[in-house]
ZALOBA-173059 format. One record per residue (C-alpha): residue in three letters; x, y, z. Coordinates in steps of 0.5 Angstrom, whole numbers, plus 500, padded with zeros to 3 digits. Example, Ala and Ser with C-alpha at 12.3 -4.5 7.8 and 13.67 -1.06 7.14 Angstrom:
BEGIN
ALA525491516/SER527498514/
This chain:
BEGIN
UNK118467815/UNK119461810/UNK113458813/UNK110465810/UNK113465804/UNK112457803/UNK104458805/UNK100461799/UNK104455793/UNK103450797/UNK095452795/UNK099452788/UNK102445789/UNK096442792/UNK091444786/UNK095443780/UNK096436784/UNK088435783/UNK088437776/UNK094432775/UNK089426778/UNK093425784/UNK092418787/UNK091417795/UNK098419798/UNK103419805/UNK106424808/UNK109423816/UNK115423819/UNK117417824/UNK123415828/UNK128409826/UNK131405830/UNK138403829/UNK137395829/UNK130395826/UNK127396818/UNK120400818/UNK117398812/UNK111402809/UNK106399803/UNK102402799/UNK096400795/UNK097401788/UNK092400781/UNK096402775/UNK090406770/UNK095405765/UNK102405763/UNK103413765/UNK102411773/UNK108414776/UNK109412784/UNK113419787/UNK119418793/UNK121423797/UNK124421804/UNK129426808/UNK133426815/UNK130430819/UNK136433823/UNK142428821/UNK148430826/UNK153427824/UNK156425817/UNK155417818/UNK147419820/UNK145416814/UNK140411811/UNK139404807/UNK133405803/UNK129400797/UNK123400793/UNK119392793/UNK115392788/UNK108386789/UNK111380786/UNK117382791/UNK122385786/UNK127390788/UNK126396784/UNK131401787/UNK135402792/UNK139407796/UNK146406800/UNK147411806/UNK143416802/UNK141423807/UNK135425802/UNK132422795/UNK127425792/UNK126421785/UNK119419781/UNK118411779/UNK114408774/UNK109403777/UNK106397772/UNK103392777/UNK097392782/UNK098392789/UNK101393795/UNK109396794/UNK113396800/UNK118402802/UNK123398807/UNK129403811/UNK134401815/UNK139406818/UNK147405815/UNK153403818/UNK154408823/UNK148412825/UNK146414832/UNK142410836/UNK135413833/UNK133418826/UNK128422825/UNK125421817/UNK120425813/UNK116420808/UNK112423803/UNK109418798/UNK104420791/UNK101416785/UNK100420779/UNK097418774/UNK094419766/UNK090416761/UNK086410762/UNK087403760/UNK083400755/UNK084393753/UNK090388756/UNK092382752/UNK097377755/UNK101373749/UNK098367746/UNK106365745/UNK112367750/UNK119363748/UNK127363748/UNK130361742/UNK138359744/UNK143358739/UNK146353743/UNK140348742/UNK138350736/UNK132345735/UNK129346742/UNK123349744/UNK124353751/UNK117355752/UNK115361758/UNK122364758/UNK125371756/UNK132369756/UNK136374752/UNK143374751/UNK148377746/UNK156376746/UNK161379741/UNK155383738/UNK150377735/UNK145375739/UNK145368742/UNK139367746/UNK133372744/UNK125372745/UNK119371741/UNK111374744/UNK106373739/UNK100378740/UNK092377739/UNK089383737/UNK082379734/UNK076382736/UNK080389735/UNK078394730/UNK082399725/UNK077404728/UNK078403735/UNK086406734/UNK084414734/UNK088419735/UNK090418741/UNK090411742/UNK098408744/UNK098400744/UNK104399749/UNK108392749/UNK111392756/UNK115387760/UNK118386767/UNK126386767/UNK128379772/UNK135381772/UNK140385766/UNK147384767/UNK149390768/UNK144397770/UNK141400762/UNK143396758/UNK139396750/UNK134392748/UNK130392741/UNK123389738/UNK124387732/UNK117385728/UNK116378725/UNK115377718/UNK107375716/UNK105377725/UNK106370725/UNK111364730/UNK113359726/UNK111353730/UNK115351734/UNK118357735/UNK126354736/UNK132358733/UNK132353727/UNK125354725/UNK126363726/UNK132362722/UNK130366717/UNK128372721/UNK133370726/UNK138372719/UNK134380718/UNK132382724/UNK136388724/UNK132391719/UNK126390722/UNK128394729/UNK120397731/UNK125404733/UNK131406731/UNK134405738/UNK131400744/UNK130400751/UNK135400757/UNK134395762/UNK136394770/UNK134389774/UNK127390777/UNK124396772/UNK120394766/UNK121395758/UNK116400754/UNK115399746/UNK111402742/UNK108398738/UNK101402735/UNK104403728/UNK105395726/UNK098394729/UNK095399727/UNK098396719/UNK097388721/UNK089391723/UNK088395717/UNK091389712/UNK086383716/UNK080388714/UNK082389707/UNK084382706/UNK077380709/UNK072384705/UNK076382700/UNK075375700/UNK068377704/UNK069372709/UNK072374716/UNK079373719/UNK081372711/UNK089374714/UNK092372723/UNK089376727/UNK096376730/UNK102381732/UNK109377733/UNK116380735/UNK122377738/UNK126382743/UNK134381744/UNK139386747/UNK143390742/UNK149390745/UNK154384750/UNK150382756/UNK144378759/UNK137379760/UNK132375763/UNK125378763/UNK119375766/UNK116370763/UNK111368767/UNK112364774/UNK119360773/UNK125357778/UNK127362783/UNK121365784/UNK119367791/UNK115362795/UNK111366798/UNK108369792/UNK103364788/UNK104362781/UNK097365779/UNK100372782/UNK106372778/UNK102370771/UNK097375772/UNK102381774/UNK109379770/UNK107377764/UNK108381758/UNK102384756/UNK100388751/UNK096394752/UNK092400749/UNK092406752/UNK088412750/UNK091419752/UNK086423752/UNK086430750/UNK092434749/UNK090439755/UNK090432759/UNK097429756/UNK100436758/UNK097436765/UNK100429766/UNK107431763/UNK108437769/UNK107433773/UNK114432774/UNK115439774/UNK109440780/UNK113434785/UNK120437784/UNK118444786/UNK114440792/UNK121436793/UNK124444793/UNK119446798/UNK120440803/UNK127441803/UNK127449804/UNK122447810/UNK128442814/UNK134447812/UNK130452815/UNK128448821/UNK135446822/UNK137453822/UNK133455828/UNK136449832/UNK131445833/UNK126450835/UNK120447831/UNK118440833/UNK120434828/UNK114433823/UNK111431817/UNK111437811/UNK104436810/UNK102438818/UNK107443818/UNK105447811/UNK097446812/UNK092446819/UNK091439817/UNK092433814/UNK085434811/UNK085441808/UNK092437804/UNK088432801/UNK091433794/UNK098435796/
């Protein structure tokens, strides 16, 4: 009876996830056993900021209140994105920044029988396109403890009874970019990859630099007068919450879009090109006591196996331009949410109803059970 009811929106389902641009996904069950951790990977492009990796896993049939499962997500560079303790289902969305294979490791918890039956559905999803990415021409940590010392290629932030100790300085390159290619829709994103934070969402702000310019060489000396006023230049009114392993989004299109405009105005005034920086600077700290380390680039500790290139290339900040598109478009993105939590809802009717019929239908995957064949699901 469920399985009648459940055919004709999976139809549904499977074409509002057309609609949604969904990329190329996973769905099967496997056996698990006591002593050994199964790892899947999946090959992930970004086409932009707005890329979300979709999880859902479920025991099949847990017989026992200690039937449980270790679960993390690892990113390319080999961050631990998130991770689940004696979890028996999760059905979460994740945002994804970098390229390349992302690793879904379970391990059965303390206690479980010998052998589990988990069902694994993975999707990417994705919206808008990524212009333009540019790394910054100036990556620093300005400590107040030395403060007459470069320390070039770290983001270590620090503040301690409320005042900063140690904060971060990009600088941003925009030459070559015009106050006409930032439309409408057109978002330019400051993103950074979070190393480690003290404690799980912790705030951190952007704040511009006056003149889009570091003074060089960027120390907490030579930032001292920004260092004194840089709560009144905050790019939002409130930050961003950090956690080891996430990633940090700002928006910065309206102080590029004035730093641009203001090069081209300064340039037709003098009639000579690059009258004014081509250039966009922020310092980056926490808003309340604690630590963060965002990625700098390759540094001590990093893990041996991943070549420094590859650390560079996908964990530096960047800056990027993303165009949304159209506003149909944008809408579809954003249901997309609403398309996997009804698909969630959908999976765990179908595994309530097969327990209640004690086992009468084989332990499989949700796609082969709704569909004749994995192939007529190819958006599902």
């Amino acid at each position: 009876m469920v399985a009648a009811l459940l055919l004709p929106w999976v139809g549904v389902l499977a074409l509002v996830s057309c609609f949604s641009s969904v990329g190329a996904g996973s769905s099967f069950a496997f056996d698990l056993d006591g002593n050994q951790e199964e790892c899947f990977r999946e090959d992930i492009v970004p086409r932009s900021l707005h890329s979300d990796l979709f999880v859902h896993f479920e025991l099949l049939e847990p017989r026992r209140p200690t039937d449980a499962l270790n679960v993390k997500v690892v990113s390319p560079s080999g961050v631990t994105i998130t991770t689940w303790t004696h979890a028996t289902a999760n059905h979460t969305s994740l945002n994804v920044r970098e390229s390349g294979l992302y690793s879904l490791c379970f391990t059965s918890a303390p206690g479980s029988k010998a052998q589990q039956r988990v069902l694994y559905v993975v999707d990417v999803v994705t919206y808008g396109t990524r212009s333009l990415t540019r790394d910054p021409t100036v990556i620093a940590t300005l400590i107040q403890q030395f403060p007459d010392k470069p320390n070039p290629s770290t983001l270590m932030l620090a503040t301690e009874r409320g005042v900063p100790v140690s904060m971060g300085v990009v600088e941003y390159s925009f030459a070559g970019i015009s106050v006409h290619a930032l439309h409408e829709n057109t978002r330019v994103i400051a993103s950074f990859s979070v190393d480690f934070a003290s404690k799980p969402g912790i705030e951190v702000t952007l704040a511009a630099i006056p003149g889009n310019r570091v003074v060089h060489p960027p120390t907490w000396t030579s930032m001292t007068t920004h260092i004194d006023s840089f709560y009144d230049r905050v790019i939002t009114n409130h930050g961003v919450l950090a956690s080891t392993g996430g990633s940090l989004f700002f928006d910065i299109t309206d102080t590029v879009r004035a730093a641009t405009a203001a090069r081209e105005t300064l340039s037709k005034e003098a009639e000579v090109d690059n009258a004014s920086p081509s250039t966009v600077a922020f310092t980056i700290q926490v808003a309340e006591d604690g630590e963060v380390r965002l990625a700098g680039g390759a540094h001590a500790g990093s893990d041996a196996s991943v070549p420094a290139s590859f650390v560079m290339q996908h964990r530096r900040p960047t800056l990027s331009l993303e165009d949304l598109g159209l506003p149909v478009l944008q809408l579809i993105g954003r249901f997309r949410y609403a398309v996997w939590d009804l698909k969630g809802e959908l999976v765990s009717i179908v595994q309530n109803e097969r327990r209640s019929r004690d086992g009468t239908f084989p332990p499989t995957s949700i796609a082969s059970y709704a569909c004749p064949s994995i192939e007529s699901c190819s958006c599902f």
